[in-house]
C-alpha positions, 0 to 999 in steps of 0.5 A, a space after each residue: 551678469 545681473 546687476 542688484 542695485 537696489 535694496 529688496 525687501 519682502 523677505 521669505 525664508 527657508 529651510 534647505 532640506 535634504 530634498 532641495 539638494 542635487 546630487 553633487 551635494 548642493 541646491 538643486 536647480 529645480 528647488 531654487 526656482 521653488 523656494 523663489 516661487 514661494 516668495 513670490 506667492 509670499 509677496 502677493 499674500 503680503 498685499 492681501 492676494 492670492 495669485 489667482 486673484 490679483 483685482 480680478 485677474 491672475 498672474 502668470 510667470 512670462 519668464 525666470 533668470 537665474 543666476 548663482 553666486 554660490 552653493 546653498 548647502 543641507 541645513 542652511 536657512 535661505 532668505 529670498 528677498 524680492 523688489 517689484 522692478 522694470 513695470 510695463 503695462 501689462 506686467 512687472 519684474 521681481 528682482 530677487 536675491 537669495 542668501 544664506 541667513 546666518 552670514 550673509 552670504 549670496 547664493 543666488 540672484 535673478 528675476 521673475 517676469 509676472 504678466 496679468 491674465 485675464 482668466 476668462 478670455 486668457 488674454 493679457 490685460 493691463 496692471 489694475 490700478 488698486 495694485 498700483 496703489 496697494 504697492 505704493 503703500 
């Protein structure tokens, strides 16, 4: 079981439209992980970047856990509220956890690996400093 200890921030919220839904009438697997990588891409634009440009390097997803806590159902507003955890040197964690806006209700919580890439040589390379930076503001 995934531990959420810490207070998220960051939120992003979204609709869940027919689409989102799998057959047996609630969110999709595949979707979840959609609306999550929405509200990671919402979370670099919150610092002023773009994921393929995060002080000249991009990023790239090293891995996803996913863990439901209940269904998420047609017409539901869904918040995804994320926190920047677990860093190393060449990456970081974004701890989410999903909720139904009106009663607060968990749906789903897990974390996005995020690695940064040097493009050009598409090797790994180290955390830039000035996103250090930016996070702590």
């Amino acid at each position: 079981m995934l531990r959420l200890t810490v207070k998220l921030f960051r939120g992003s919220e979204s609709t869940n439209r027919g689409e989102t839904l799998h057959t047996g009438g609630h969110l999709d697997n595949a979707q979840l992980l959609t609306l999550v990588s929405e509200a990671r891409v919402r979370f670099f634009q919150s610092l002023g970047y773009r994921e393929s440009g995060v002080e000249g390097l991009a990023i790239v997803v090293g891995d996803i856990v996913a863990q439901y806590k209940s269904e998420g159902f047609h017409g539901e507003t869904l918040r995804v509220q994320i926190l920047p955890s677990d860093f190393n040197k060449y990456g970081f964690d974004l701890v989410f956890c999903m909720t139904e806006r009106s009663s607060g209700r968990e749906v789903a919580r897990g974390k996005v690996g995020v690695v940064f890439v040097d493009a050009a040589s598409r090797t790994v390379a180290c955390i830039p400093a000035a996103f250090l930076a930016r996070l702590k503001n």
